[in-house]
ZAMARVEX-24774 format. One record per residue (C-alpha): residue in one letter; chain; x, y, z. Coordinates in Angstrom, 3 decimals. Each point is the difference from the previous one (the first is absolute). Layout:
[node 'A'; 'A'; [X; Y; Z]]
...
% end
This chain:
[node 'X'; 'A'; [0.000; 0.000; 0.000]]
[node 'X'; 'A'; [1.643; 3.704; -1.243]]
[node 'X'; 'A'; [0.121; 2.063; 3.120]]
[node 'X'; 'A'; [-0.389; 3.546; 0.107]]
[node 'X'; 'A'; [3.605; 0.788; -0.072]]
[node 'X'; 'A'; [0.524; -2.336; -3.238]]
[node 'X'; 'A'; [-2.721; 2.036; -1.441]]
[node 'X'; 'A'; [0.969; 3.221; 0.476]]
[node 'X'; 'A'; [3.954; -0.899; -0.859]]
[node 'X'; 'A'; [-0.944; -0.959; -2.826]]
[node 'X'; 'A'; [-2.625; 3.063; -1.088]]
[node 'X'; 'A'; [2.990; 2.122; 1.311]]
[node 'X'; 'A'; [2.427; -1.434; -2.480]]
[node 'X'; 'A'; [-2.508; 0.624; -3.156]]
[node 'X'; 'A'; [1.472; 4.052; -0.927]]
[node 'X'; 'A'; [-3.517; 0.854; -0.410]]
[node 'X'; 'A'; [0.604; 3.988; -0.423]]
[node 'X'; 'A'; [-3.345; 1.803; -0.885]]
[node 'X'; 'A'; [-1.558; -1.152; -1.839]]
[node 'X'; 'A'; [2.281; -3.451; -1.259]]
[node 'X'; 'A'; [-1.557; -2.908; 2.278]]
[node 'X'; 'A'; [2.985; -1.850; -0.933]]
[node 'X'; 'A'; [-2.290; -3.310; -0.254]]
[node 'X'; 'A'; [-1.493; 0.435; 3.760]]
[node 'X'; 'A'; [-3.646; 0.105; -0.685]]
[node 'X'; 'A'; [0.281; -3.097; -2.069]]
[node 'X'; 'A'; [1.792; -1.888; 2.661]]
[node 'X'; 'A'; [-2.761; 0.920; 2.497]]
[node 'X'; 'A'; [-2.684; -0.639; -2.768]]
[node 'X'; 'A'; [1.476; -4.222; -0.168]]
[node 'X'; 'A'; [-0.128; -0.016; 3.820]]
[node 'X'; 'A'; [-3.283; 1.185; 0.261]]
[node 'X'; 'A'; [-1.060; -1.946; -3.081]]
[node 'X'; 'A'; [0.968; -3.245; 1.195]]
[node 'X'; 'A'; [-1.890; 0.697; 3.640]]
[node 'X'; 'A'; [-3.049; 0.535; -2.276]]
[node 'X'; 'A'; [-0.476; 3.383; -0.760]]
[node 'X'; 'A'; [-0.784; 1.728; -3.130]]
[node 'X'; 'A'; [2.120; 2.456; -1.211]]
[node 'X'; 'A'; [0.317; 2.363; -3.033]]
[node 'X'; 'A'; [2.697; 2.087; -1.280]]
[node 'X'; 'A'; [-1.253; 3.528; -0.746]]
[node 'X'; 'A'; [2.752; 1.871; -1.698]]
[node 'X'; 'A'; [0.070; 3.756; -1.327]]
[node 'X'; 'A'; [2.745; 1.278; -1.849]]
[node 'X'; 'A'; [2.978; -1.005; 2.194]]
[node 'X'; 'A'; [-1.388; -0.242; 3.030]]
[node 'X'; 'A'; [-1.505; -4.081; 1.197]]
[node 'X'; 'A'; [-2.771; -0.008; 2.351]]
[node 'X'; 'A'; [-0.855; -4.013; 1.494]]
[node 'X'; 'A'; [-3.480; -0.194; 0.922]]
[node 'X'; 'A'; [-0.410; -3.189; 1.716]]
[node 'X'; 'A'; [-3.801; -1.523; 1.579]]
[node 'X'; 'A'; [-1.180; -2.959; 2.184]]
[node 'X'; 'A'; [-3.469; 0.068; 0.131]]
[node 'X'; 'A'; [-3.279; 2.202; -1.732]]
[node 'X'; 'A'; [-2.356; 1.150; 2.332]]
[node 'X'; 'A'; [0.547; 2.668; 2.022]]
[node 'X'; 'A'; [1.149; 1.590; 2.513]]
[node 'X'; 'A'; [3.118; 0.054; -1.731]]
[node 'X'; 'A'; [3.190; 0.909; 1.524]]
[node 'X'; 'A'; [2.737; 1.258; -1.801]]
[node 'X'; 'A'; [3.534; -0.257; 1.383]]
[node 'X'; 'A'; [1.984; 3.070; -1.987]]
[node 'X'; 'A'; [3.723; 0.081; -0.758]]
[node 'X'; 'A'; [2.657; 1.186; -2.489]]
[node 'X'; 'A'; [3.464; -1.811; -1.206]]
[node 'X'; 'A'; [1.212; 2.931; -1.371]]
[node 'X'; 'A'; [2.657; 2.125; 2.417]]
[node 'X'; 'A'; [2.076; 3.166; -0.589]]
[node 'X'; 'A'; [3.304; 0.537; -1.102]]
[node 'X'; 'A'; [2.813; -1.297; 2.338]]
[node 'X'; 'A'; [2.006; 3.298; -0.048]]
[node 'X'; 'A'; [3.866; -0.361; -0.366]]
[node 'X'; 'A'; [0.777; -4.255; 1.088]]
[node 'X'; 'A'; [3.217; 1.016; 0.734]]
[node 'X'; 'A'; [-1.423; 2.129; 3.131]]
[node 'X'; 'A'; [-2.137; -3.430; 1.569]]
[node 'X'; 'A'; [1.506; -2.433; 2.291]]
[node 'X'; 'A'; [-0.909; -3.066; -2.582]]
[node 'X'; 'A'; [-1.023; 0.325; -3.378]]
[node 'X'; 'A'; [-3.841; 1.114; 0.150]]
[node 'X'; 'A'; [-0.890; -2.916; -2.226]]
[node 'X'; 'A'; [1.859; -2.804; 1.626]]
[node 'X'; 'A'; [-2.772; -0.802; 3.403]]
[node 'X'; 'A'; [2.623; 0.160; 2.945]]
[node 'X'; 'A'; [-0.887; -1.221; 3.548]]
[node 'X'; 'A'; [1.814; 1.847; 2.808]]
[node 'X'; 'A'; [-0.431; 0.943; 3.231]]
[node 'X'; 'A'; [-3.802; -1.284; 0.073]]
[node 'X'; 'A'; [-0.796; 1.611; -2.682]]
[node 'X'; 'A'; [-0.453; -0.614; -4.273]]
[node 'X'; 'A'; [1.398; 2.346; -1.984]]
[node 'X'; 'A'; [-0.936; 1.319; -3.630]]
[node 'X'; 'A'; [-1.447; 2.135; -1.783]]
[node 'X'; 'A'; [-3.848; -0.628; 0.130]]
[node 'X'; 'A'; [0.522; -1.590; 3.593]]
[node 'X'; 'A'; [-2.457; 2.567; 1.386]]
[node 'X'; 'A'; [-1.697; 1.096; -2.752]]
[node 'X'; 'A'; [-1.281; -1.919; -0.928]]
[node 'X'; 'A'; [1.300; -3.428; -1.274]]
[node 'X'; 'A'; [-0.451; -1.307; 4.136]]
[node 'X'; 'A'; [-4.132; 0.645; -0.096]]
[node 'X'; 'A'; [-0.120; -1.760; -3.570]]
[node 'X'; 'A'; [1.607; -2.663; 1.169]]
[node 'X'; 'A'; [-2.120; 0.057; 3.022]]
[node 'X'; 'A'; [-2.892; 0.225; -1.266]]
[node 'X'; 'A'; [1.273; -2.493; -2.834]]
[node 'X'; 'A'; [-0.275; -2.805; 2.782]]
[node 'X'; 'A'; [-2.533; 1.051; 1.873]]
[node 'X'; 'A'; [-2.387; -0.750; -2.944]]
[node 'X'; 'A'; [0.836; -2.856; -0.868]]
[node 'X'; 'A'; [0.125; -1.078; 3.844]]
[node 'X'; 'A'; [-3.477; 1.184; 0.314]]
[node 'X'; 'A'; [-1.627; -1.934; -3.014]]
[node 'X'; 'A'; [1.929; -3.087; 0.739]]
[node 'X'; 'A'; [-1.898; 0.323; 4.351]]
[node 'X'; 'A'; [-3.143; 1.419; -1.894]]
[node 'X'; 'A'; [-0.653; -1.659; -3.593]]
[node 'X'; 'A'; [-4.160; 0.571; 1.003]]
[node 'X'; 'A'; [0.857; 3.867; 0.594]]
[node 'X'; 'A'; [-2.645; 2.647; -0.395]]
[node 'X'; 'A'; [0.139; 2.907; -2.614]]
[node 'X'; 'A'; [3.000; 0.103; -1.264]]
[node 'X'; 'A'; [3.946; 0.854; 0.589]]
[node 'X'; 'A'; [2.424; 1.493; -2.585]]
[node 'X'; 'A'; [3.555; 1.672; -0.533]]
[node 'X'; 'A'; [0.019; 2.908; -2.027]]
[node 'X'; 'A'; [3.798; 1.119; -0.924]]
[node 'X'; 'A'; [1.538; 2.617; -2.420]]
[node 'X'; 'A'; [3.464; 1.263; -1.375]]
[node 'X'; 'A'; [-1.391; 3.379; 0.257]]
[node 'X'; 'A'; [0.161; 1.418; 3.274]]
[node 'X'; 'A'; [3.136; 1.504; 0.455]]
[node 'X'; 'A'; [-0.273; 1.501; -3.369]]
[node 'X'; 'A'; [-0.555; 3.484; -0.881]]
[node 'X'; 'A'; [-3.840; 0.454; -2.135]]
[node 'X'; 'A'; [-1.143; -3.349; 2.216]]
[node 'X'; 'A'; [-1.730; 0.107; -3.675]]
[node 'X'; 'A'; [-0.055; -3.919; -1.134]]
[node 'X'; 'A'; [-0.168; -2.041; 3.647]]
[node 'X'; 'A'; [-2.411; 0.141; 2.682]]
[node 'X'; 'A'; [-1.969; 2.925; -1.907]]
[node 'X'; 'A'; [0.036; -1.514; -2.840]]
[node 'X'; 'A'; [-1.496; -3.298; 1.284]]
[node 'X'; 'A'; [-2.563; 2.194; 1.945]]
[node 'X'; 'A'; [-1.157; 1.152; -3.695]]
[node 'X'; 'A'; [-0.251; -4.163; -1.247]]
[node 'X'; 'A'; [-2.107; -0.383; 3.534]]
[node 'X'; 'A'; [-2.378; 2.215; -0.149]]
[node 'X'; 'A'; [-0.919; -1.213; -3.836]]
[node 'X'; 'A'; [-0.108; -3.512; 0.818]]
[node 'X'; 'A'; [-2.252; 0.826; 3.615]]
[node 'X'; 'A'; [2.734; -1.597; 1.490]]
[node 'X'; 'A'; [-0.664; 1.358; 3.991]]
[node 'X'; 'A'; [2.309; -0.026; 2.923]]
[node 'X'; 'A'; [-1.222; -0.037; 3.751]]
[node 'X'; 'A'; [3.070; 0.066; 1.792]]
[node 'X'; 'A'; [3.331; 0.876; -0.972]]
[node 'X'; 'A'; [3.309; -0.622; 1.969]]
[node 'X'; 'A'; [3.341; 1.572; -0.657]]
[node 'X'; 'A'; [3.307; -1.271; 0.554]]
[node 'X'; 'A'; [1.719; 3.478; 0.082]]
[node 'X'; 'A'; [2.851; 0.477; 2.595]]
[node 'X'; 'A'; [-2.955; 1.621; 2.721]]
[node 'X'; 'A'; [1.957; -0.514; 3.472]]
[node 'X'; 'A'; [2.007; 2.443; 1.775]]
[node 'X'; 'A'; [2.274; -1.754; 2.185]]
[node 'X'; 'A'; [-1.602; -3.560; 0.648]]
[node 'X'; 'A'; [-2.615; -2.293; -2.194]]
[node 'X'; 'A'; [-3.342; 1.148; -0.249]]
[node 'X'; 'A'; [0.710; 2.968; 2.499]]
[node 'X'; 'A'; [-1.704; 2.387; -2.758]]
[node 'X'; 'A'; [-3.248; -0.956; -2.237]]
[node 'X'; 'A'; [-0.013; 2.436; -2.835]]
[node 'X'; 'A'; [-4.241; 0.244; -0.268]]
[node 'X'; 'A'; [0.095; 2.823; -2.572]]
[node 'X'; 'A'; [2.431; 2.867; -1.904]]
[node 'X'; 'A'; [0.072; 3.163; -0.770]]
[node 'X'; 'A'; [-0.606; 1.441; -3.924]]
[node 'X'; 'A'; [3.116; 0.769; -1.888]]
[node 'X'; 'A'; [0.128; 3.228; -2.332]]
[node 'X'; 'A'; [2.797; 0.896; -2.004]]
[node 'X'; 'A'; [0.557; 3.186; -2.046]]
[node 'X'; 'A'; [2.564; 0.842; -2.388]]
[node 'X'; 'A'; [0.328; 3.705; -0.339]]
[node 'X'; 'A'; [1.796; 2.282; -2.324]]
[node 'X'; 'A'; [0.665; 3.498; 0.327]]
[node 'X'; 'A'; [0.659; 2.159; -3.429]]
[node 'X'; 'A'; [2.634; 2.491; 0.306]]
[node 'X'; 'A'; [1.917; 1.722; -2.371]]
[node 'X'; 'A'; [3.526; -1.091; -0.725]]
[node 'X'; 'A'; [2.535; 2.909; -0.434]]
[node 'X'; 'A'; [3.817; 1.075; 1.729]]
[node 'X'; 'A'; [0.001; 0.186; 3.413]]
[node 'X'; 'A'; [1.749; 3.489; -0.474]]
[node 'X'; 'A'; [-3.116; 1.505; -0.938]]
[node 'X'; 'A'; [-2.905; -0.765; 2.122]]
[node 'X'; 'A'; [-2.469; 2.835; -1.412]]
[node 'X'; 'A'; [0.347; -2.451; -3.164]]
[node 'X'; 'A'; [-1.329; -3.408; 1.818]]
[node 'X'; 'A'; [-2.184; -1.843; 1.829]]
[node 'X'; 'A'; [1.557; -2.044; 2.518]]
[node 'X'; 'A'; [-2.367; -3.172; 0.808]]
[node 'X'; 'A'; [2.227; -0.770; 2.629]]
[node 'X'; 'A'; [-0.454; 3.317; 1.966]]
[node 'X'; 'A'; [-3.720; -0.047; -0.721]]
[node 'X'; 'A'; [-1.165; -3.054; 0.425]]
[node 'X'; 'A'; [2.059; -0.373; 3.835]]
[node 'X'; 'A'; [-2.400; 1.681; 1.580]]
[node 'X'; 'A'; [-3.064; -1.641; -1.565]]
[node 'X'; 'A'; [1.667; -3.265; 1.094]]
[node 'X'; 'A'; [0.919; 0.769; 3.769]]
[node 'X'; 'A'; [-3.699; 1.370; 0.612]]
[node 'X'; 'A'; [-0.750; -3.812; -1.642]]
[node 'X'; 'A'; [2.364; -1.649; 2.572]]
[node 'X'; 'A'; [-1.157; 2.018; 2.700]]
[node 'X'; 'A'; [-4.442; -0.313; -0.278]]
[node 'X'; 'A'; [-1.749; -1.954; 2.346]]
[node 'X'; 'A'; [-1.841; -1.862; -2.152]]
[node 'X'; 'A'; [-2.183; -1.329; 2.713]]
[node 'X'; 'A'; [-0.359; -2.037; 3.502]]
[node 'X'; 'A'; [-0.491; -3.497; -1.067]]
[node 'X'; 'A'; [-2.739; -2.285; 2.120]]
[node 'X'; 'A'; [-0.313; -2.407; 2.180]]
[node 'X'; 'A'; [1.015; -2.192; -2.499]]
[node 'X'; 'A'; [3.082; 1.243; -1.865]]
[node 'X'; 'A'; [2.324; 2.918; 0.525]]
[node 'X'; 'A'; [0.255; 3.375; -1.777]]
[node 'X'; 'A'; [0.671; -0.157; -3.078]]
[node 'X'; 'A'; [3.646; 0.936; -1.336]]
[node 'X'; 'A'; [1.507; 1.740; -2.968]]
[node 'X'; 'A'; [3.630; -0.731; -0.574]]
[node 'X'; 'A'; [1.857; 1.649; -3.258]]
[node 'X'; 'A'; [2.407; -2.765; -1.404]]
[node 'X'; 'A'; [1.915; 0.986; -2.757]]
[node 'X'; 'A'; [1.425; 3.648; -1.438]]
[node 'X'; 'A'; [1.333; 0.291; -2.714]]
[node 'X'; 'A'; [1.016; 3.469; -2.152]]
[node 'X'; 'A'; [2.569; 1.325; -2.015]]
[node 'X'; 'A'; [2.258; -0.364; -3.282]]
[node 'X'; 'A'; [3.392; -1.016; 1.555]]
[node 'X'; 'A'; [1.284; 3.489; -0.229]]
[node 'X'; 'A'; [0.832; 2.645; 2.449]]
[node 'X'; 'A'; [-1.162; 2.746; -1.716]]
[node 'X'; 'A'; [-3.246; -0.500; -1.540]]
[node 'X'; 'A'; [-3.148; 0.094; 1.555]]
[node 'X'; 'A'; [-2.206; -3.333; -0.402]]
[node 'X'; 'A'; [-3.548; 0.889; -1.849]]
[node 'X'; 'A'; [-1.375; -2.815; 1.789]]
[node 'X'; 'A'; [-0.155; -2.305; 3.465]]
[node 'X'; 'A'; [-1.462; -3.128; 0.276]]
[node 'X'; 'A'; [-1.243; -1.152; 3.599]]
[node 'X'; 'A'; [-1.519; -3.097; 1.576]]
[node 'X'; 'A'; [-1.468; -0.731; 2.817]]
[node 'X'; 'A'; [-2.824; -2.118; 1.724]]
[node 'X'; 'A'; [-3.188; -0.119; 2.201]]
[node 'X'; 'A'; [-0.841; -2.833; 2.453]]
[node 'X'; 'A'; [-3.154; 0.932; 0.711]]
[node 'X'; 'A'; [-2.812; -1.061; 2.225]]
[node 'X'; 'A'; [-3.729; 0.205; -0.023]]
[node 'X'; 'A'; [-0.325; 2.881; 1.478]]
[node 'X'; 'A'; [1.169; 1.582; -3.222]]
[node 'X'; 'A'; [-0.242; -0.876; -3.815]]
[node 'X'; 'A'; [2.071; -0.510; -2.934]]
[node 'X'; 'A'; [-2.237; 3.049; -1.429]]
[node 'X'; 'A'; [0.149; 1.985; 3.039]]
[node 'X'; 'A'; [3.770; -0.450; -0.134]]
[node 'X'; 'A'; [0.232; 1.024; -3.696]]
[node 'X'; 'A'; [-1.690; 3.166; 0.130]]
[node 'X'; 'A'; [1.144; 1.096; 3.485]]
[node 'X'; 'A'; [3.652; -0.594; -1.499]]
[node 'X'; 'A'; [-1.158; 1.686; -3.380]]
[node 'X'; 'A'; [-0.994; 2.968; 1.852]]
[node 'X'; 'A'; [3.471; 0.401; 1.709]]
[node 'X'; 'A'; [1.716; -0.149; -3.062]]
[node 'X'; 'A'; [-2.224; 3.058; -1.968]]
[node 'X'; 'A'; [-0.059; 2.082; 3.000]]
[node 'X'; 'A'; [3.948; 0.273; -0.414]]
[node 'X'; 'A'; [-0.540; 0.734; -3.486]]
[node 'X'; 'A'; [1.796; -2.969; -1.772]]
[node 'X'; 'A'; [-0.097; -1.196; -3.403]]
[node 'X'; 'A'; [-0.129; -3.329; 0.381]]
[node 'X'; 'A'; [-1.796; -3.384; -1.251]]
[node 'X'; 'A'; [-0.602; -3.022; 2.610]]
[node 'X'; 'A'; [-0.709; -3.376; -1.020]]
[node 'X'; 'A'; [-1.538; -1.933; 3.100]]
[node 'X'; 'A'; [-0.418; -3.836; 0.634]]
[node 'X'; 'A'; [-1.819; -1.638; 2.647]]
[node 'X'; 'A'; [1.370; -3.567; 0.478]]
[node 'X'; 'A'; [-2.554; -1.269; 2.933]]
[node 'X'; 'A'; [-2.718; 1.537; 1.861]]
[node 'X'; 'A'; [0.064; -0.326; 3.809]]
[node 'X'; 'A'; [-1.939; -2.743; 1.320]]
[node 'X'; 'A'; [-0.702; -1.923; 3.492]]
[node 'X'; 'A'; [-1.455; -3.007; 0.956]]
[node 'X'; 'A'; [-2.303; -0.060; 3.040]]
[node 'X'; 'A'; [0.214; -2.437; 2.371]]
[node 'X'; 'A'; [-1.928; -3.077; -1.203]]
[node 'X'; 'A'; [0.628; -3.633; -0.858]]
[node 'X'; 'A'; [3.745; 0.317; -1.167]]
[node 'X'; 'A'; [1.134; 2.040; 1.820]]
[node 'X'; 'A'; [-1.141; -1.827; 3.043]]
[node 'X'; 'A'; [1.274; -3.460; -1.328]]
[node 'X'; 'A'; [3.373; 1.858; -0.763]]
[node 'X'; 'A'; [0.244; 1.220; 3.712]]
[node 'X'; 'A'; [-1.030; -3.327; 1.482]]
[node 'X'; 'A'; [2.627; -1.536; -2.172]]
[node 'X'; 'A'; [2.828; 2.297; 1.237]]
[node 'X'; 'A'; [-1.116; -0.832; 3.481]]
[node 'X'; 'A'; [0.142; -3.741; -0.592]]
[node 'X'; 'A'; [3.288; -0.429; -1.885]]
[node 'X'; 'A'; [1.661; 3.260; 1.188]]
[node 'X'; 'A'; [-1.025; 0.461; 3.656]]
[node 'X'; 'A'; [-0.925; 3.172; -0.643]]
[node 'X'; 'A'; [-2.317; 2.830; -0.501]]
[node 'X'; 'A'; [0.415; 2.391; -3.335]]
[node 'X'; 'A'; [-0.522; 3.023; -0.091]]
[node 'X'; 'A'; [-2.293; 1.505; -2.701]]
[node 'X'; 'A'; [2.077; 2.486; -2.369]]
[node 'X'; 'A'; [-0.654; 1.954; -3.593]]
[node 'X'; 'A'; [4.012; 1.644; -0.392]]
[node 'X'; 'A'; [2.255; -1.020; -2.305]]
[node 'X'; 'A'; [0.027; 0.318; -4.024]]
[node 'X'; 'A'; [-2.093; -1.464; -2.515]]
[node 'X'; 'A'; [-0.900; -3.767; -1.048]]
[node 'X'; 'A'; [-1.499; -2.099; -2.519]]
[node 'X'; 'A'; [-2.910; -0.002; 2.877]]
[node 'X'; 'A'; [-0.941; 3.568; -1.253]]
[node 'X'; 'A'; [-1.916; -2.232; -3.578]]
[node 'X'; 'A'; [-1.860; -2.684; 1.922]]
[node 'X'; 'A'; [-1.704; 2.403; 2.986]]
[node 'X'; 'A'; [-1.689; 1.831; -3.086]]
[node 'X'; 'A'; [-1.336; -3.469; -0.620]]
[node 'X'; 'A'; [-2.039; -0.052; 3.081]]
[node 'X'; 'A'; [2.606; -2.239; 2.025]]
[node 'X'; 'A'; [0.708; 0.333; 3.324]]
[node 'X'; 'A'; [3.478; -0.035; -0.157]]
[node 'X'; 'A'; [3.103; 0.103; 2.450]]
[node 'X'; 'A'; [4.076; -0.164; -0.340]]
[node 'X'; 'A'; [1.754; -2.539; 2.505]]
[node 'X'; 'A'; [3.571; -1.268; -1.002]]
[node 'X'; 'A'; [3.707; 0.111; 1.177]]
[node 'X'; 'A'; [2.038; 2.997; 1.974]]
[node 'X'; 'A'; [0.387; 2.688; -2.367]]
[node 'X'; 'A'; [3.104; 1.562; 1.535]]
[node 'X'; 'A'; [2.274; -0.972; -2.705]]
[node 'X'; 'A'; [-2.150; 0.374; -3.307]]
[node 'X'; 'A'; [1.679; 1.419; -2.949]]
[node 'X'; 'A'; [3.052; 0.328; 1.859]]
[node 'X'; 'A'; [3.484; -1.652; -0.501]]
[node 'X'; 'A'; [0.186; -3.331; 2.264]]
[node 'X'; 'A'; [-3.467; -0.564; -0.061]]
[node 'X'; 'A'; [-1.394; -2.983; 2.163]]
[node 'X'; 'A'; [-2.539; -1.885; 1.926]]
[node 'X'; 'A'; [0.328; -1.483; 3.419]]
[node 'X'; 'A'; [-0.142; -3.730; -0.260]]
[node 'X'; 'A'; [-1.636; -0.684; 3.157]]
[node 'X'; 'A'; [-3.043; 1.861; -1.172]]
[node 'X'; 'A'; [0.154; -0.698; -3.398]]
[node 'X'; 'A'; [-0.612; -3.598; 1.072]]
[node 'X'; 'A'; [-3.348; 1.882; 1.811]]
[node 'X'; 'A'; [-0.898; 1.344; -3.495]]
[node 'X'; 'A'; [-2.075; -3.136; -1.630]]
[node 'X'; 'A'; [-1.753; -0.744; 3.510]]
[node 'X'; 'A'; [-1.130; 3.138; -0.455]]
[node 'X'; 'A'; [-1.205; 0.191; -3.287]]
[node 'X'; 'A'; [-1.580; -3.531; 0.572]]
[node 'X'; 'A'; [-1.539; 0.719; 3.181]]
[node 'X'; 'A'; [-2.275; 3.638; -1.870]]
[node 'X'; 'A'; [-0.960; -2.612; -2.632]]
[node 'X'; 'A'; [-1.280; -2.395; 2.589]]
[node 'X'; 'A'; [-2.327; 2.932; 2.129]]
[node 'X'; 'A'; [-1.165; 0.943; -3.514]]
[node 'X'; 'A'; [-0.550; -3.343; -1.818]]
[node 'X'; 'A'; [0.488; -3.185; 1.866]]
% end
């Protein structure tokens, strides 16, 4: 029998960069094949999406996941190579330890674990998984497979994801909803000329800086009881020719809202909008909204999610909407109750990533104990 640390050695060693899978879906895809479960190989333009089913009534339960991870950043700088699993110290290093090739892996088992205990099992239990998360549009995984969904009336009841959720211990944190992300891409028109004569330019630099403090100083709002305030961070600058001496005739800025309910990706737009003409700026703004904000209420996952923790973890999690974005943001829209429980994140996207092997052993018992509350 593969154990979870086989498992996830071996997804680790697959250099499945966004969006490459690097063959992992199709490894998973035998597994859960040969335990009995349908699957299907939805892919869209370079990106492979495994959609994977054991049953056809509902409810149906949807375990969510991705095999693609980000870039490993300079190998040199890592202890081992990021693609060569390495145990040390308790722990299993690799890129994609955290985040997330430990909660596929997981969840990998705990599947086929739970139809093997439970062949008679109500509704039905599934793994969705992309090589599309970690990308940058998001364009041809999750969201795409959303779109093929809703045209086939294909519903989903309950959705758990695998992301990297805890703080400092397994299942300390239950992500139970997120906040929206907004993006704009702004550009301010200037007028390009020498720097020696100013009457003869317009400097974008000098007149869009104050535009863009009053942006990075607005209190945008309070936040609720459910999700703090919502935050505006500017992310990339970027202006001139290369020379000293000539004035740009443009700047190009960046930057991002994680909002909340208490405010909207329309409110945002126009309250931003205004800032921008009241400092009298030429400019044009292309905005993107990547997820709305959404929670889910206490109900029958998340209670079968916090009376798993307590059974396998000894402990009680605590409720929490921080952090970024997920593939979660496309199935809530669905009318899913949905929540994120996975790994430690503390070492995601970083150099020397890893997963503690005590609790990644945890991780299936886990996943296989929520199916069992939900279906069994």
């Amino acid at each position: 029998m593969t154990t979870i640390l086989e498992l996830t050695s071996e997804l680790i060693s697959r250099a499945s960069v966004t969006p490459d899978d690097a063959g992992c879906q199709h490894l998973l895809a035998w597994r859960l094949a040969r335990a009995g479960f349908s699957t299907e190989h939805l892919r869209y333009g370079s990106v492979d999406n495994l959609w994977a089913t054991h049953g056809t009534e509902t409810p149906v339960l949807v375990f969510l996941g991705h095999t693609d991870v980000v870039p490993s950043g300079p190998e040199a700088d890592w202890s081992s190579a990021p693609f060569v699993p390495t145990v040390r110290d308790g722990r299993l290093y690799g890129r994609g330890a955290a985040d997330m090739k430990s909660g596929v892996a997981a969840m990998t088992l705990a599947l086929e674990s739970f139809v093997t205990a439970h062949a008679d099992h109500r509704g039905t239990v599934a793994l969705l998984l992309t090589s599309d998360e970690e990308g940058p549009t998001n364009r041809d995984g999750v969201r795409r497979v959303v779109e093929e969904f809703r045209h086939r009336g294909q519903g989903i009841d309950f959705c758990v994801v695998g992301e990297p959720s805890s703080a400092e211990r397994l299942g300390d944190i239950v992500r139970v909803g997120r906040r929206g992300s907004l993006s704009g891409a702004l550009t301010v028109h200037g007028l390009q000329g020498h720097v020696a004569y100013p009457d003869k330019v317009r400097n974008p630099i000098h007149l869009a800086a104050p535009a863009l403090a009053e942006l990075a100083a607005t209190h945008w709002d309070d936040g609720n009881a459910e999700f703090p305030p919502t935050s505006f961070q500017i992310s990339n600058i970027h202006a001139g020719t290369g020379a000293y001496n000539v004035v740009p005739g443009a700047l190009e800025a960046w930057f991002n809202f994680r909002y909340c309910t208490a405010s909207t990706a329309g409110s945002l737009r126009e309250r931003t909008e205004a800032i921008l003409h009241r400092h009298g700026l030429d400019f044009t703004l292309d905005w993107n909204t990547s997820g709305e904000p959404f929670l889910t209420r206490t109900g029958a996952l998340r209670s079968a999610v916090e009376a798993a923790i307590e059974d396998i973890c000894g402990i009680v999690p605590r409720a929490d909407t921080g952090g970024g974005t997920s593939d979660a943001r496309f199935i809530a829209p669905m009318g899913a109750e949905v929540v994120e429980v996975g790994p430690v994140n503390v070492s995601i996207h970083k150099l020397d990533e890893h997963v503690a092997i005590d609790e990644l052993q945890m991780l299936p018992g886990l996943y296989l104990r929520i199916a069992e509350r939900l279906l069994a």
